[in-house]
N, C-alpha and C positions, 0 to 999 in steps of 0.2 A: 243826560249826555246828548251831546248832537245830533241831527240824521247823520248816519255814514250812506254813501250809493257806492255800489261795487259795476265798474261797467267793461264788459270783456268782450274783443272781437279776434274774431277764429279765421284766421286764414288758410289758404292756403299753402301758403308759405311758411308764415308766421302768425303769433299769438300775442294778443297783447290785453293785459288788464289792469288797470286804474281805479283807484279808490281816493272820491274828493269828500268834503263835508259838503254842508248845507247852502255854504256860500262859496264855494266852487274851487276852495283850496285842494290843492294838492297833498293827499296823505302817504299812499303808496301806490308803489308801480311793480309790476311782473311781467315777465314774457315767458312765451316758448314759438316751437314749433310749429310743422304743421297741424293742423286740427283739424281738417276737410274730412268727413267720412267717407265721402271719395277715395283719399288716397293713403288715408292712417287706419280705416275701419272704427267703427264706435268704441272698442277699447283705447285705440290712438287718441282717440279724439276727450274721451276720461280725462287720462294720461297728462295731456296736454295743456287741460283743462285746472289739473290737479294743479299739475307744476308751476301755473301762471299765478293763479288764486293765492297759491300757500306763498312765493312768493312777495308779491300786492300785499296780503295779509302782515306777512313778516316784516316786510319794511315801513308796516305803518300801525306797528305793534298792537294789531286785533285780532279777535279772533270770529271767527265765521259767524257766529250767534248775533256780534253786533250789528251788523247788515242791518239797513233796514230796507233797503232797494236794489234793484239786483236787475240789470239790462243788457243780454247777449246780441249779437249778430253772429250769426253763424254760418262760411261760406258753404257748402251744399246742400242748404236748408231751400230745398226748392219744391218739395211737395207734400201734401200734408201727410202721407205713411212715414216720412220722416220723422216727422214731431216727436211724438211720443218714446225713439229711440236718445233722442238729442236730451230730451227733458233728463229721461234716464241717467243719464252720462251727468249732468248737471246735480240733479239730485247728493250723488256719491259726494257732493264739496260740503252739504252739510249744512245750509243756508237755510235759515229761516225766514228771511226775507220774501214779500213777495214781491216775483221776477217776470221778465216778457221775454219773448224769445221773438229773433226777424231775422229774415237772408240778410246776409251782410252789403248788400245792396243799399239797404236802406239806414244803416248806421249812416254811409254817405250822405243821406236824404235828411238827417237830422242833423249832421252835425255843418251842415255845409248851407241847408237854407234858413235864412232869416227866420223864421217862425216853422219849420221840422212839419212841412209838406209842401208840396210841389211836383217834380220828377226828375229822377236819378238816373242819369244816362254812364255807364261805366266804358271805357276801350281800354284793357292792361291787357293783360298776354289773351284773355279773349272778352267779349263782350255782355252783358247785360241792361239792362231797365225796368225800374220797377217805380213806383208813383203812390200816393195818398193825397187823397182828398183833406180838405182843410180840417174836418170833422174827427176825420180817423174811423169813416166807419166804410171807406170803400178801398181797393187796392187793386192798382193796374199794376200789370207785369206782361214780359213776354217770356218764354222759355226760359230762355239763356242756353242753350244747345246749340248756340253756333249757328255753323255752317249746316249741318243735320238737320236741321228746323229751319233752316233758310232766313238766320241771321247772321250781320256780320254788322260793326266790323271794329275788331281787336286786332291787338298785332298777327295773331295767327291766320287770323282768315285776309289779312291786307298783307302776309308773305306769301301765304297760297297762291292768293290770283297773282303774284309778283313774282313766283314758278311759271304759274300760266304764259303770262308775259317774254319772261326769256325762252320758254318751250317754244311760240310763236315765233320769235325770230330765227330759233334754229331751223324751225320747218317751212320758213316764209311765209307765216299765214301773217306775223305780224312784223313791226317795226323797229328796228334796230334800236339797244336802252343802254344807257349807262348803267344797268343793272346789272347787265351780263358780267362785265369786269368786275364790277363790286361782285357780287358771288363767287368768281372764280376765285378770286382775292381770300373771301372770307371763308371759300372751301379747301383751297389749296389745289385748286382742278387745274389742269392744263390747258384744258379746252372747256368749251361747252359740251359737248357731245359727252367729252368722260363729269363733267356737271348731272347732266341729264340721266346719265347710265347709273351711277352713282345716289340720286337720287329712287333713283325706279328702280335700283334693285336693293336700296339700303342701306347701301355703304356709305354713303353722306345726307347730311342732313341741315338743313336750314330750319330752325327754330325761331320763335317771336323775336326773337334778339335781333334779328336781320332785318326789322321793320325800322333799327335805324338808319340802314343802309338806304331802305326806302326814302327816307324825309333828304337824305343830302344826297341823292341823286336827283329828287324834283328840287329840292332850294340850289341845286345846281342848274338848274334849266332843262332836265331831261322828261322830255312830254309825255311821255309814256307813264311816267313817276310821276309827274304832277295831275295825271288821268287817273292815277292809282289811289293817290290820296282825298283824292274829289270827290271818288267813287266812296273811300271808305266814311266823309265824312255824312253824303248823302243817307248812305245805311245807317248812319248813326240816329241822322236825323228822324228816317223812316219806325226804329223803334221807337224813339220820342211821342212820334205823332200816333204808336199804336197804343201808349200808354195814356195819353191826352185823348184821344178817342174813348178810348174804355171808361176814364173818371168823369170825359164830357167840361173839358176846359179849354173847351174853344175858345170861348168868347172872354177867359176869367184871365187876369192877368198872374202869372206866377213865375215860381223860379225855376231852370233847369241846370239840376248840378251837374258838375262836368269831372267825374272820375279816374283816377288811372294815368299812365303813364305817357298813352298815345298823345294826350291832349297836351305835353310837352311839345308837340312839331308847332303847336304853335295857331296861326290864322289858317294856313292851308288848309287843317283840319277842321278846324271851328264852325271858319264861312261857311261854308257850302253845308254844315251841318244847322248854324242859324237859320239861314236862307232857307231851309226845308222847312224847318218847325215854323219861324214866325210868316212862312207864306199860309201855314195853314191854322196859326195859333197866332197871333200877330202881337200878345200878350205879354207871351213866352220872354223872360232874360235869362240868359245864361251865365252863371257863374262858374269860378272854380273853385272844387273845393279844396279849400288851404288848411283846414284842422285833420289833424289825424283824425282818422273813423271810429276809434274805440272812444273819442267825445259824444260823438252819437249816441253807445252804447249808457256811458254814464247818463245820458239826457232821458233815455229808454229808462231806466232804471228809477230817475225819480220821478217819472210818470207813473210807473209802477207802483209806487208805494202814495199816488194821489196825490203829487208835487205837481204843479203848472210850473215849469223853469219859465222866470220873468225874462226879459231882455236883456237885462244886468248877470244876471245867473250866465245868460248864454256867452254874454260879452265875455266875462269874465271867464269861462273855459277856453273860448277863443285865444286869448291873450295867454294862458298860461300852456297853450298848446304851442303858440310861434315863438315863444320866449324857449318852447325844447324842453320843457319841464315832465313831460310824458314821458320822457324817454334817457332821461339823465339819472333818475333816485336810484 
């Protein structure tokens, strides 16, 4: 029988697991929910885990035994006291296979660079970066705690200081923004003042979602907004250069994947995030990445079980990942 690889990424949100053969066909597909033990707890995360497999499984009429490679990302897999609960959870599906386990960072990281290292910059509702060495035997990262640790920048931490922003012009510390209207708009506030009140006491709320208000207030011409998004591209850039620091790719030339949702506004956010890394990595290209991330996961999986995925292998996931074949069976 063929190799089968089983490759599954756990979101936050959502859950997603693909099952290809050897040459990168498409066998089956499963989803679920969230899976973050964050925000489900490690029986959530079972749960989640189960319903996505069995599944994948079912629609590509196998059963768990014939696995022969098995490659998670898993979103709040960020320390190693984690591990050994996640394994757990995994365990329960029955897999004989052997499997790798990575933050779902890095599913990005494989499935989006040419040759599955380089460095994974993410901005979706918040941010991260994490990196590997060509080798796979080093790994840069930074938290990923945000604003807390004194990173940013995702949509949450680029609506915060864009809070900041409109609080300034109510107290004239700063300059009047087309931001103001946009929130008032998307809060249903009268004023600013019941904005602000509102905010600071609870009653309303501005979530990631607001950071599209961001992009078409600066693609509007509003300077305050286009300072906003400069700044959050910079910080993007700044985790890059703290994970190229750490692997020591200064001088090497590599790729840096560009994840997440933010990275839709486009150039505004990009530049100034180029311009940071390649003043200090001059190497550095950045791409986007266009394959779903549970490709990653499959790519994970038959490294696992001692597959080198050729260039053809990866092509060919590529291709059946923009053809929407993940996510139709």
């Amino acid at each position: 029988m063929d190799k089968i690889y089983l490759g599954v990424d756990v979101g936050s949100s959502k859950t997603h697991a693909l099952i290809v053969d050897a040459a990168g066909r498409l066998l089956g597909f499963g989803e679920g929910g969230a899976g973050n033990h964050e925000v489900v707890g490690y029986d959530g995360l079972k749960n989640v885990l189960d319903r996505a497999t069995a599944q994948a499984l079912q629609s590509a009429a196998l059963l768990a035994d014939q696995i022969s490679g098995a490659g998670y990302g898993v979103a709040g897999y960020d320390w190693p006291s984690q591990r050994q609960p996640i394994l757990q959870a995994i365990a329960a599906l029955g897999l004989k296979a052997p499997l790798e386990l990575v933050n779902d960072v890095t599913l990005g990281l494989l499935a989006g660079s040419s040759e599955g290292w380089g460095v994974a910059v993410v901005s979706g509702a918040g941010c991260n970066c994490r990196g590997w060495d060509r080798q796979r035997r080093r790994e840069g990262r930074v938290t990923g705690n945000g604003f807390w640790m004194g990173e940013g920048a995702g949509a949450s931490e680029l609506v915060a200081r864009a809070v900041q922003a409109v609080a300034h012009e109510w107290t004239r510390r700063g300059s009047a923004t087309q931001l103001t209207p946009a929130f008032l708009a998307h809060t249903a506030s009268a004023s600013l003042a019941e904005l602000l009140e509102g905010l600071a006491t609870g009653q309303k709320a501005l979530g990631p979602e607001a950071a599209l208000l961001v992009f078409q207030a600066a693609y509007g011409g509003d300077s305050v907004a286009v300072e906003l998004i400069e700044w959050a591209g910079r910080e993007l850039g700044e985790l890059a250069k703290c994970v190229i620091r750490q692997l020591e790719f200064e001088a090497l030339e590599f790729e840096v994947v560009m994840i997440g949702s933010m990275f839709e506004g486009g150039a505004m956010l990009a530049e100034p995030m180029r311009r940071s890394i390649q003043a200090y990595a001059p190497g550095a290209r950045l791409v986007r990445l266009s394959a779903p991330p549970v490709i990653g996961a499959v790519l994970l999986g038959m490294e696992a079980a001692g597959v080198t995925p050729a260039p053809e292998l990866r092509q060919a996931l590529r291709v059946l990942a923009l053809r929407g074949q993940t996510t139709s069976k």
